[in-house]
TIVO-2410 file (N, C-alpha, C; in nm, 3 decimals):
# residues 65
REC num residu      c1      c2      c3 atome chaine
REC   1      X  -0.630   0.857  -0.783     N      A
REC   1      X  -0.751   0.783  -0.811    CA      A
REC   1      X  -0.806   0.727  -0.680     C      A
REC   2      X  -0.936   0.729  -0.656     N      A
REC   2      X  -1.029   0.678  -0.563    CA      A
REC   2      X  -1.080   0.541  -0.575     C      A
REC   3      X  -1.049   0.447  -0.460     N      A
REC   3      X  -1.130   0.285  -0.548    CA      A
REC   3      X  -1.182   0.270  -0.435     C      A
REC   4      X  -1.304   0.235  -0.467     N      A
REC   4      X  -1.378   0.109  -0.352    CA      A
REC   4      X  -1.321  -0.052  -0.375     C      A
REC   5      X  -1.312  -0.076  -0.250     N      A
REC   5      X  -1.253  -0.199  -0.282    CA      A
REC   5      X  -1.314  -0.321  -0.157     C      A
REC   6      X  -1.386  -0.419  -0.181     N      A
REC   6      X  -1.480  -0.482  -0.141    CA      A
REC   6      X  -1.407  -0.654  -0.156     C      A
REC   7      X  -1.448  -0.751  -0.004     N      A
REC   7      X  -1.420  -0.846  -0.006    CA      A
REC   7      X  -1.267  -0.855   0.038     C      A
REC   8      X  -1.184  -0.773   0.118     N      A
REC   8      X  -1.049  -0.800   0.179    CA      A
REC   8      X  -1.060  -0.810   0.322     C      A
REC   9      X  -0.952  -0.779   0.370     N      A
REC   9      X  -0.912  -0.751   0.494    CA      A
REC   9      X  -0.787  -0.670   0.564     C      A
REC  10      X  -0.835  -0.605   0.658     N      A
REC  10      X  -0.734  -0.504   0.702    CA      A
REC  10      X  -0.633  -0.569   0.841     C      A
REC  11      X  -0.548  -0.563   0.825     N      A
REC  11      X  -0.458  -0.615   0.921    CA      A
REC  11      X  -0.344  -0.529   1.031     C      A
REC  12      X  -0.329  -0.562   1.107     N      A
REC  12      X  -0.212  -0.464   1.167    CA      A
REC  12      X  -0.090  -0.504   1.100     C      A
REC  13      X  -0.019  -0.395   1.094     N      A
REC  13      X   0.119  -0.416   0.994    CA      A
REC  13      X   0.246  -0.432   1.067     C      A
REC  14      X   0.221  -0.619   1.087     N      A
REC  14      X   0.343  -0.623   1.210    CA      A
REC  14      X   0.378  -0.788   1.197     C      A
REC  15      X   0.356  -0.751   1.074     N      A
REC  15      X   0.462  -0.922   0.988    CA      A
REC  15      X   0.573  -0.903   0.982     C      A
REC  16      X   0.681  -0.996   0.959     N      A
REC  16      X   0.798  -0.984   0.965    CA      A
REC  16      X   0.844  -0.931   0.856     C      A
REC  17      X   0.792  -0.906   0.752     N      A
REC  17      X   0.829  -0.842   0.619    CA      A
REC  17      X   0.696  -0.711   0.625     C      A
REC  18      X   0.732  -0.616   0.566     N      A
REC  18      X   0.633  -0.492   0.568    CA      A
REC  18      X   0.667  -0.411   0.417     C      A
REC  19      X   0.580  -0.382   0.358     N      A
REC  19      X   0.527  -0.337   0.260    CA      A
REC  19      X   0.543  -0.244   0.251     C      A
REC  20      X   0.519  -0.178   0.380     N      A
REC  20      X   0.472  -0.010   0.382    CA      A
REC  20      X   0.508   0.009   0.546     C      A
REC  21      X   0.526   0.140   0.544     N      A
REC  21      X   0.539   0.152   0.695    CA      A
REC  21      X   0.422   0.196   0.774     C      A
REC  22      X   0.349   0.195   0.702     N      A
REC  22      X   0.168   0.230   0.779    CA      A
REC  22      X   0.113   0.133   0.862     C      A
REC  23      X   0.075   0.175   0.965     N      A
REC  23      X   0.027   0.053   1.096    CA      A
REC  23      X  -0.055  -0.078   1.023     C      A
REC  24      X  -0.120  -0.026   0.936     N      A
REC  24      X  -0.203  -0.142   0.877    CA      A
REC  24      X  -0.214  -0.152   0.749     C      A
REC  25      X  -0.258  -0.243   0.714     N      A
REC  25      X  -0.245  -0.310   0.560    CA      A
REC  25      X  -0.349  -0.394   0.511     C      A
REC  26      X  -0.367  -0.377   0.394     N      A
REC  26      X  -0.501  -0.435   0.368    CA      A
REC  26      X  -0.473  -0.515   0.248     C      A
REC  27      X  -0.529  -0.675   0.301     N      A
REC  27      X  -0.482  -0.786   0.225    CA      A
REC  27      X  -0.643  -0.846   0.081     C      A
REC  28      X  -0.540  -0.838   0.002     N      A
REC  28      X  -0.665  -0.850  -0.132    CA      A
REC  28      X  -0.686  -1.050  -0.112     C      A
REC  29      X  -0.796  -1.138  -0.142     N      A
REC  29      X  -0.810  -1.193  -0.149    CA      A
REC  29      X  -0.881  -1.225  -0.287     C      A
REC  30      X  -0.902  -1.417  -0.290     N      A
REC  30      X  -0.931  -1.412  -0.418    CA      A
REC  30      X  -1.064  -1.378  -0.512     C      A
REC  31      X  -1.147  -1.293  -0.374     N      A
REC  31      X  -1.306  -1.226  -0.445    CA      A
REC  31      X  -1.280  -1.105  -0.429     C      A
REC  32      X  -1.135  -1.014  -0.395     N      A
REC  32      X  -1.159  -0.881  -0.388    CA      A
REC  32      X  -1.192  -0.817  -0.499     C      A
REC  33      X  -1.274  -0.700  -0.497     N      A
REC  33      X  -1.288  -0.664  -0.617    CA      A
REC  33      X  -1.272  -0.473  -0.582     C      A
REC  34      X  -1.198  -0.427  -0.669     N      A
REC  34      X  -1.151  -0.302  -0.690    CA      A
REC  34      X  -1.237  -0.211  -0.794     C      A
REC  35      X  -1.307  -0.134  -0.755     N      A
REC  35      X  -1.421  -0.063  -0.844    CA      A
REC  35      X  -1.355   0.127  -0.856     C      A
REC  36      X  -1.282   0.186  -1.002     N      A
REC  36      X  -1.264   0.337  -0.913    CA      A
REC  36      X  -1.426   0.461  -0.912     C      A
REC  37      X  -1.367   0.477  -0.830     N      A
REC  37      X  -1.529   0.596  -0.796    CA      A
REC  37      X  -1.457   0.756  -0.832     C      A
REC  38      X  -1.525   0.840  -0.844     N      A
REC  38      X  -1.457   1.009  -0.857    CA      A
REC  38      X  -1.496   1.064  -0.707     C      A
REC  39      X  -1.447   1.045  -0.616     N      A
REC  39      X  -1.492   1.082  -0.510    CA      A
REC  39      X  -1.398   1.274  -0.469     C      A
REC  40      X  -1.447   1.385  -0.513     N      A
REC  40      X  -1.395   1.528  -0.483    CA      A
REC  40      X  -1.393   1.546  -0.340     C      A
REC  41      X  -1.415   1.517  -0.257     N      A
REC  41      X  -1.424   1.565  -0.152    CA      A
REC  41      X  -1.256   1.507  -0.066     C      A
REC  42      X  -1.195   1.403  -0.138     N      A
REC  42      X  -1.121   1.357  -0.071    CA      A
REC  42      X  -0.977   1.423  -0.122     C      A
REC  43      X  -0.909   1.479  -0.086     N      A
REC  43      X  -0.756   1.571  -0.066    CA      A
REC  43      X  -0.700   1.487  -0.188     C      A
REC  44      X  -0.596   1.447  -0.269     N      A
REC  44      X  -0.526   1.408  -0.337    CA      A
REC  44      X  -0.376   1.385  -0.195     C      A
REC  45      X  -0.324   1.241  -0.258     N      A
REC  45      X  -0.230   1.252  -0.142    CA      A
REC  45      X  -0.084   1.173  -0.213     C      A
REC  46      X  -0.031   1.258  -0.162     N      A
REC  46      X   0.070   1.185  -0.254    CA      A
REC  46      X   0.225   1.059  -0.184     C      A
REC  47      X   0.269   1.005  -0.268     N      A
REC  47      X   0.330   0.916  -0.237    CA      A
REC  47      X   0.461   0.927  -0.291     C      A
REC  48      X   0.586   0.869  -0.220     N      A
REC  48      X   0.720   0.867  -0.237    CA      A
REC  48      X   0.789   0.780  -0.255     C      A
REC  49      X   0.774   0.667  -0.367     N      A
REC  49      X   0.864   0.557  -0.394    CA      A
REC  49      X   0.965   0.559  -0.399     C      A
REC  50      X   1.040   0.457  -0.379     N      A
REC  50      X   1.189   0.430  -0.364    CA      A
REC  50      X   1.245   0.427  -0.496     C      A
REC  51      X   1.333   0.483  -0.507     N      A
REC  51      X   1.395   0.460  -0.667    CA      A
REC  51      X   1.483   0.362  -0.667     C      A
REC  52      X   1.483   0.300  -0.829     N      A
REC  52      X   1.560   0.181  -0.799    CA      A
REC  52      X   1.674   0.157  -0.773     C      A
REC  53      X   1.748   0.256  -0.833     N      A
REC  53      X   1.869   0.277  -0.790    CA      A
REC  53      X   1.898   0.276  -0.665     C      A
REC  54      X   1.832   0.356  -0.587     N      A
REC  54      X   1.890   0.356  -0.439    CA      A
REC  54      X   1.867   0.196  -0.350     C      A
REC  55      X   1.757   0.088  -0.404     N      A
REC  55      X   1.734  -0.032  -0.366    CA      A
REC  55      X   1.839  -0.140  -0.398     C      A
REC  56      X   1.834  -0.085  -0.548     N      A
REC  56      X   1.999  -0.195  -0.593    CA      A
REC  56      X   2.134  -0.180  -0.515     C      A
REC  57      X   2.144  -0.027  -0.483     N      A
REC  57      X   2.244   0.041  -0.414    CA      A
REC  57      X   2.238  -0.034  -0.278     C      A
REC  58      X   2.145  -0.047  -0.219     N      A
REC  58      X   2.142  -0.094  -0.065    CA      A
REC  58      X   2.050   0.013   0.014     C      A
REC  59      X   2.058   0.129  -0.031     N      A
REC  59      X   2.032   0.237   0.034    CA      A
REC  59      X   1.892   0.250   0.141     C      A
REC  60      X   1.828   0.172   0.161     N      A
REC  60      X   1.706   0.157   0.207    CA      A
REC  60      X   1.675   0.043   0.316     C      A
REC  61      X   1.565   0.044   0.347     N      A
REC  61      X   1.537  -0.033   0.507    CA      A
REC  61      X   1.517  -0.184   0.481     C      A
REC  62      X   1.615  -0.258   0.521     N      A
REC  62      X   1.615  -0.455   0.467    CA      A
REC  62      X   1.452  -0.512   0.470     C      A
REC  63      X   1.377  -0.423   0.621     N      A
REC  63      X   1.319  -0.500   0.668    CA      A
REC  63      X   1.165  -0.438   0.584     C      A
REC  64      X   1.151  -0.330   0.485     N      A
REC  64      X   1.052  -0.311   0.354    CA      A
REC  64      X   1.140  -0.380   0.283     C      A
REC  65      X   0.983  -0.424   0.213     N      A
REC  65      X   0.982  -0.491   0.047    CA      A
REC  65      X   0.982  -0.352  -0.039     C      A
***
């Protein structure tokens, strides 16, 4: 899914806790507003969550949430 998303801010991703391992991060505030659009032109991309098991396990990086 495609969203416009209006009223945040983008940050460099270099807090002591990290989310994601992507240089930057984009923080929702309390007027953001998330609209989805059908935008075709843009690739589909996919993503690789952590399973829980392997988090309960330990198996993963302390310093992601």
């Amino acid at each position: 899914m495609t969203c416009i998303i209006n009223n945040g801010s983008a940050y460099d991703n270099d807090f002591s806790w990290k989310p994601c391992d992507h240089l930057e991060i984009f923080v929702f505030v309390g007027a953001t507003n998330v609209k989805p659009r059908e935008i075709n032109e843009i690739p589909p991309t996919q993503y690789y969550f952590k399973d829980f098991g392997e988090i309960l396990e330990g198996n993963c990086k302390p310093e992601r949430l």
